[in-house]
N, C-alpha and C positions, 0 to 999 in steps of 0.2 A: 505573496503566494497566489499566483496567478488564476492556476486550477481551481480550489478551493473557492476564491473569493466569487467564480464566475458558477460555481455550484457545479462542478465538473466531473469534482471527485466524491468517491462515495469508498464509505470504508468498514469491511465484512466485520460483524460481530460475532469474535471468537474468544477463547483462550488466549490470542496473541496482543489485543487488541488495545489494552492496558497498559503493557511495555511498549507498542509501537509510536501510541500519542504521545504518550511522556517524553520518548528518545526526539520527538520532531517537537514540540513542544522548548524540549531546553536544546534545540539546538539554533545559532551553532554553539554557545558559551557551556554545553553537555559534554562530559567525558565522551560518549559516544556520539557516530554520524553516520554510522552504515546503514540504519534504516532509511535518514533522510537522504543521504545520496544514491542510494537506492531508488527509493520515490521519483527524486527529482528526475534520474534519467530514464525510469521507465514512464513516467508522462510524458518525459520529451518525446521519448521513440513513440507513444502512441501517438502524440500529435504532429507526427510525420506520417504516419499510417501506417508504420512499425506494428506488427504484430504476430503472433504466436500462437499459437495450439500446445497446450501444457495437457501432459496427462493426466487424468481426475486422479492419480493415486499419489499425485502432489500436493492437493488440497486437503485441511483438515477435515477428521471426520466431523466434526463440529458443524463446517461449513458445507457439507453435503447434505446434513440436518437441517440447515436453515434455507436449502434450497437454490443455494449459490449455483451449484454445479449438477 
């Protein structure tokens, strides 16, 4: 885990946050992998300098509480 091990990635404490470690956790031998393919190719794109403008009324309100956005 490239990202991770170099302290790259940092990861929002929300509602979702539980099922997301778990699904990348038991992957890949997890019934599930859409979160971790997920992950993986939105780091790649950032670390091309891929990047986005998401509108805030995509993010939880959770995460507008803790000052993410």
């Amino acid at each position: 885990m490239q990202g991770t091990e170099k302290g790259n990635v940092f990861v929002l404490l929300s509602d979702w946050t539980e099922s997301y470690l778990s699904q990348l956790e038991s992957f890949p031998e997890g019934k599930y992998k859409d979160m971790a393919d997920a992950s993986s190719n939105g780091f790649a794109e950032l670390t091309k300098g891929n990047t986005a403008i998401v509108p805030p009324d995509c993010f939880a309100e959770k995460d507008r509480e803790n000052g993410w956005i």
